[in-house]
C-alpha positions in Angstrom: 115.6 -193.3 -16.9 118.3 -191.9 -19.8 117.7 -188.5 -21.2 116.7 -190.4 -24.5 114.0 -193.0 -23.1 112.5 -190.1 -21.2 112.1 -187.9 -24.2 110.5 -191.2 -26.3 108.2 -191.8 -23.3 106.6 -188.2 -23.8 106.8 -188.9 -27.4 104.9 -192.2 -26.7 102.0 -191.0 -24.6 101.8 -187.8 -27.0 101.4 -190.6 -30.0 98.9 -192.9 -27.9 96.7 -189.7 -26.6 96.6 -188.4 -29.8 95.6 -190.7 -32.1 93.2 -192.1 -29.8 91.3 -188.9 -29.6 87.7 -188.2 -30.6 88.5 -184.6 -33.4 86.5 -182.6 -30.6 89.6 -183.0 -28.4 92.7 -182.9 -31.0 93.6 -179.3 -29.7 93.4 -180.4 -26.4 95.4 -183.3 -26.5 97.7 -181.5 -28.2 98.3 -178.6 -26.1 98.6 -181.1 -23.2 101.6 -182.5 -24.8 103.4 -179.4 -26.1 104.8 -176.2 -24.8 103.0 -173.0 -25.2 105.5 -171.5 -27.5 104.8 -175.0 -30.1 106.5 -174.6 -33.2 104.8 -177.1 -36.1 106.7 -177.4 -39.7 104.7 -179.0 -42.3 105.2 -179.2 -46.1 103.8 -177.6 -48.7 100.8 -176.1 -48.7 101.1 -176.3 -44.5 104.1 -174.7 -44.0 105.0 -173.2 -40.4 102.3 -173.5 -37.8 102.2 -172.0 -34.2 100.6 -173.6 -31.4 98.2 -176.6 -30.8 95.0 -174.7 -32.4 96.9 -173.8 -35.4 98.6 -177.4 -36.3 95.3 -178.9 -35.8 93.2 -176.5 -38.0 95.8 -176.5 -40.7 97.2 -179.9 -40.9 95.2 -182.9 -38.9 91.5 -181.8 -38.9 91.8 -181.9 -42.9 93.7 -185.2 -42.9 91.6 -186.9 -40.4 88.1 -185.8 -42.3 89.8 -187.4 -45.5 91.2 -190.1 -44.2 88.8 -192.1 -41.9 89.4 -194.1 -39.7 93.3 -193.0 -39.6 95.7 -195.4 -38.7 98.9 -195.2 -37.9 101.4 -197.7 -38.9 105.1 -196.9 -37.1 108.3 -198.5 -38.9 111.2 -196.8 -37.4 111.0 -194.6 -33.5 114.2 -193.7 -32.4 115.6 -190.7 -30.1 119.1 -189.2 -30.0 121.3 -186.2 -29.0 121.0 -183.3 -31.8 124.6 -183.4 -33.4 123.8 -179.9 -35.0 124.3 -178.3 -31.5 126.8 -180.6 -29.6 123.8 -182.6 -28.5 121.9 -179.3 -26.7 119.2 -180.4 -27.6 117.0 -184.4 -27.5 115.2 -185.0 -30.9 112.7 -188.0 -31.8 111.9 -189.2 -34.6 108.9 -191.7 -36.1 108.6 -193.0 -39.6 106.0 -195.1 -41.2 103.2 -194.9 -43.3 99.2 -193.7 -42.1 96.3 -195.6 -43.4 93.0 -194.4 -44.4 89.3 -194.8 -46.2 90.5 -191.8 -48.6 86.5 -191.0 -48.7 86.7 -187.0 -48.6 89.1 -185.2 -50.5 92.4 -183.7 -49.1 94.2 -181.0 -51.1 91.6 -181.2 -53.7 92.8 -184.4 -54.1 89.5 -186.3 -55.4 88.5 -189.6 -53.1 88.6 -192.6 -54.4 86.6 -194.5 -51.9 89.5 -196.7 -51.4 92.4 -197.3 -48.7 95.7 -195.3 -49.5 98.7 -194.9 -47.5 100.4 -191.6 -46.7 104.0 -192.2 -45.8 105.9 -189.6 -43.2 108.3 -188.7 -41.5 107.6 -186.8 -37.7 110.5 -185.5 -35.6 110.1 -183.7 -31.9 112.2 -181.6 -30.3 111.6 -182.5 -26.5 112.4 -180.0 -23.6 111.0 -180.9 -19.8 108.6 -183.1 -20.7 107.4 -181.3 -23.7 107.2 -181.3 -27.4 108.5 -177.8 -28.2 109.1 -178.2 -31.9 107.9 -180.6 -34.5 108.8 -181.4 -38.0 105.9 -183.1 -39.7 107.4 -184.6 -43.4 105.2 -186.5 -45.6 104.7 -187.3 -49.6 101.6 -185.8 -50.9 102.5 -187.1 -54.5 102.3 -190.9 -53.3 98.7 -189.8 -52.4 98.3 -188.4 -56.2 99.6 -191.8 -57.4 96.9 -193.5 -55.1 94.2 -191.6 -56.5 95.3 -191.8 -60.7 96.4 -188.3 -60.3 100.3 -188.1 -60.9 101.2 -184.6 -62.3 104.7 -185.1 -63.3 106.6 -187.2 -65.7 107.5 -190.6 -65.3 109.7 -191.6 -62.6 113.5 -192.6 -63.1 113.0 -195.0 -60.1 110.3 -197.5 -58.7 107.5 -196.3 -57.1 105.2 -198.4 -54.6 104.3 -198.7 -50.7 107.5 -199.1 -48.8 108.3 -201.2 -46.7 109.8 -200.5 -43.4 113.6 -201.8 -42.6 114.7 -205.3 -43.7 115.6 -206.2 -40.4 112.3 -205.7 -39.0 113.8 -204.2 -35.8 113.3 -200.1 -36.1 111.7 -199.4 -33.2 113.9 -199.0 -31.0 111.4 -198.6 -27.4 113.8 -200.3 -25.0 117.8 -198.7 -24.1 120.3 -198.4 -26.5 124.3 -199.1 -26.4 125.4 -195.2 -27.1 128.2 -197.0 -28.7 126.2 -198.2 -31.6 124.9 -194.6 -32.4 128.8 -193.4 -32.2 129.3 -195.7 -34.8 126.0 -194.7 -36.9 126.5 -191.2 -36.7 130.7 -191.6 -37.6 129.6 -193.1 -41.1 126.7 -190.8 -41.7 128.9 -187.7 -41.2 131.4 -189.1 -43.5 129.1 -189.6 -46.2 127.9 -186.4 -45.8 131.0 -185.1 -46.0 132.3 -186.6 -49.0 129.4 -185.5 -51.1 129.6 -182.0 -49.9 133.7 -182.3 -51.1 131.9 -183.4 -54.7 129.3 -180.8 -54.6 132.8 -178.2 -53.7 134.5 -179.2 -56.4 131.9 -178.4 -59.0 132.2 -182.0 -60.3 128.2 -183.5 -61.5 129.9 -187.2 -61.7 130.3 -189.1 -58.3 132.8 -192.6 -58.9 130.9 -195.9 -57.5 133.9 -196.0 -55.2 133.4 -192.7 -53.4 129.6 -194.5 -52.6 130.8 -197.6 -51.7 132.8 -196.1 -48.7 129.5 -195.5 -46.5 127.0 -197.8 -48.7 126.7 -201.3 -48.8 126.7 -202.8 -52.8 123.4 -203.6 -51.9 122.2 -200.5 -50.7 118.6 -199.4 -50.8 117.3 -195.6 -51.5 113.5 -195.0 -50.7 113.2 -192.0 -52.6 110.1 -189.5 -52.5 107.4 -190.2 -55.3 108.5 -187.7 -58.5 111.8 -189.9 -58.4 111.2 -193.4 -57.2 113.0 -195.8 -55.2 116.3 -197.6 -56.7 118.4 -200.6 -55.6 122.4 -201.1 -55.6 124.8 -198.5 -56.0 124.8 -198.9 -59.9 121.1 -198.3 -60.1 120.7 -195.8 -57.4 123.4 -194.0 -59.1 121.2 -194.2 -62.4 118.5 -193.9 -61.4 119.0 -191.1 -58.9 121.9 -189.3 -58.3 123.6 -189.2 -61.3 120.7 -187.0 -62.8 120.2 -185.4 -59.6 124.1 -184.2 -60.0 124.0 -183.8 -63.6 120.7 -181.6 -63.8 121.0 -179.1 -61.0 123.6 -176.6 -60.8 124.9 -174.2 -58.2 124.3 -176.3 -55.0 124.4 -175.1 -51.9 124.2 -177.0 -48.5 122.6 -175.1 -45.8 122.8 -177.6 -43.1 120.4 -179.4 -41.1 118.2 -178.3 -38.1 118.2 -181.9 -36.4 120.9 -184.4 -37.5 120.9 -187.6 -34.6 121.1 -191.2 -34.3 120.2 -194.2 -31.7 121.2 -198.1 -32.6 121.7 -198.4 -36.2 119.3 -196.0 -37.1 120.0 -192.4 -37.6 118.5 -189.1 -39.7 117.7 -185.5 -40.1 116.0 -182.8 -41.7 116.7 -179.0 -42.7 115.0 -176.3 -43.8 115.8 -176.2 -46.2 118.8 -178.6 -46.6 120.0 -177.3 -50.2 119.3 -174.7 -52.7 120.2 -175.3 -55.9 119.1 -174.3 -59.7 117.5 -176.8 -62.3 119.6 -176.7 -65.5 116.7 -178.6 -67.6 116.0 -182.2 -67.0 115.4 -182.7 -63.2 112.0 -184.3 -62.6 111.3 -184.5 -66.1 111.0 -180.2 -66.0 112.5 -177.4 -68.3 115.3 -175.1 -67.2 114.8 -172.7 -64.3 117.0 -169.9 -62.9 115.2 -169.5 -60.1 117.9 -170.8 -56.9 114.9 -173.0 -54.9 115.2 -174.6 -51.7 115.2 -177.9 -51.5 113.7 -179.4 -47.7 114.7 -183.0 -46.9 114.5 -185.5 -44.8 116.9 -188.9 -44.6 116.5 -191.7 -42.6 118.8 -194.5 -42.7 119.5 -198.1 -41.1 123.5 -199.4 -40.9 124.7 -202.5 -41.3 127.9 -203.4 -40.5 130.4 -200.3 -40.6 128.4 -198.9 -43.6 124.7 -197.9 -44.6 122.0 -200.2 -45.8 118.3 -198.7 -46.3 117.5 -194.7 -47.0 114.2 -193.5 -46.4 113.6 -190.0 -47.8 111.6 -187.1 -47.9 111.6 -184.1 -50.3 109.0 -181.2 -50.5 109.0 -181.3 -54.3 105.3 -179.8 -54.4 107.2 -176.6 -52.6 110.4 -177.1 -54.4 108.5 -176.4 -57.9 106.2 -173.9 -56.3 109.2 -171.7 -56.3 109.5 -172.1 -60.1 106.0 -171.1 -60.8 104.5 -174.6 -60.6 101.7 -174.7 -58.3 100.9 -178.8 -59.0 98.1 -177.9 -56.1 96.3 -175.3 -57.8 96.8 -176.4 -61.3 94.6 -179.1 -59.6 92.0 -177.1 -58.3 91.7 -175.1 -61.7 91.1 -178.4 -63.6 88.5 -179.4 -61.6 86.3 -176.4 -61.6 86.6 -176.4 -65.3 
């Protein structure tokens, strides 16, 4: 067995144990999986966790008494060798939406007796048969949506349930050619590079060209609720990154904590990936000299020698936290008014 279908079969029997457990046993079945040193990551308001007890208390006992029965729908499972340290380290990753009987409320968030998904993002560090680290990404705002509770304005992209890859064929259980990964990781890491050149340069415009190096014309760019999800280059750049670019100032890339890929699928996460200022306009907002961290996640699908789908994750609720807007507790004060 490869290093990589080892580290998705702990992954696998972690998932399987897990949600299959009565809440009485979540620590346990956690800790059975994970090391003793377990570092958790959540977004906003859950941010770092330590050990089984913790995660559970702080993140999944809430989410499971909200959302009952839980269900979780996988679109994309795929391992690889961490590129961020010459491949030190196997990370795993699963995307896809859960689904729940939103009957008690989460965050404040009031119930609406109805089914709502919650899509996310979960990566795992895997060391001797352990989970050792996990990332745990998911949109809290889609869930605001759901409920008739949207807090920002409106949305420069769509915004709906995603779907999961086009070509139905993201999770990737069985052995893949290493080759393919080679050639998945090669484009992301030039498209990565060539933004951070723009981002350099102190240039907000980005030519359609530059894109259409890594991106198909067709491209498609899941983007987190607060921006919405666009389709082509001309309308992602529209819709998305040309305001993105325009709107924030003095960016900064810090790098990412997990960058791998497997097949044609590939992704990462930091933490935070960017810090940058908002110059008045992004998300709608007012101008803020506060330099916030932006935490992301990406996950992508090639096609061909270039990139097709984007899935991505951004802790907005934290990134506006750190300008004074605590969406969350603006929230709670209007309710107990």
């Amino acid at each position: 067995m490869s290093q990589f279908q080892g580290a998705k079969k702990v992954v696998r029997k972690y998932i399987k144990a897990f949600d299959e457990a009565k809440d009485e046993d979540l620590v346990k079945v956690l800790k059975a999986h994970t090391s003793d040193n377990y570092h958790w990551r959540g977004m906003h308001p859950f941010y770092e966790q330590e050990g089984a007890a913790a995660v559970v208390k702080s993140f999944w006992q809430p989410l499971k008494n909200a959302f009952s029965p839980l269900q979780r729908r996988e679109d994309m499972f795929f391992a690889g060798a961490n590129d961020c340290d010459d491949g030190q380290t196997t990370w795993v990753v699963n995307v896809g939406n859960f689904l729940g009987l939103f009957d008690e409320p989460w965050l404040d968030i009031p119930p609406t007796g109805k089914m709502v998904f919650l899509r996310y993002a979960e990566f795992h560090c895997v060391v001797d048969g352990k989970i050792v680290e996990t990332a745990f990404f998911c949109d809290v705002l889609s869930i605001m949506d759901q409920a008739g509770h949207y807090p920002l304005p409106p949305m420069t992209g769509a915004a709906f349930i995603y779907p999961g890859p086009r070509t139905h064929d993201g999770l990737l259980f069985e052995e893949q050619n290493p080759d393919e990964a080679l050639k998945t990781m090669e484009v992301l890491n030039k498209m990565i590079a060539d933004l951070d050149e723009l981002n350099k340069s102190g240039s907000y415009d980005c030519p359609p060209e530059v894109l259409a190096q890594t991106w198909n014309d067709d491209m498609i760019w899941y983007g987190p609720f607060g921006i919405g999800a666009s389709y082509t280059i001309p309308r992602y750049q529209e819709q998305h990154q040309l305001p993105f670019r325009e709107n924030l100032t003095d960016k900064v890339f810090n790098g990412h904590i997990a960058r791998f890929a497997e097949g044609s699928y590939c992704g990462f996460f930091g933490w935070p990936n960017l810090t940058n200022k908002n110059k008045g306009g992004f998300l709608g907002l007012p101008k803020s000299d506060v330099k916030a961290e932006m935490r992301v996640v990406d996950i992508y699908r090639r096609e061909g020698d270039k990139l097709a789908e984007n899935w991505v994750y951004i802790d907005i609720l934290y990134y506006l936290y750190q300008q004074g807007l605590d969406v969350l507790g603006r929230m709670r004060e209007m309710k107990s008014k």
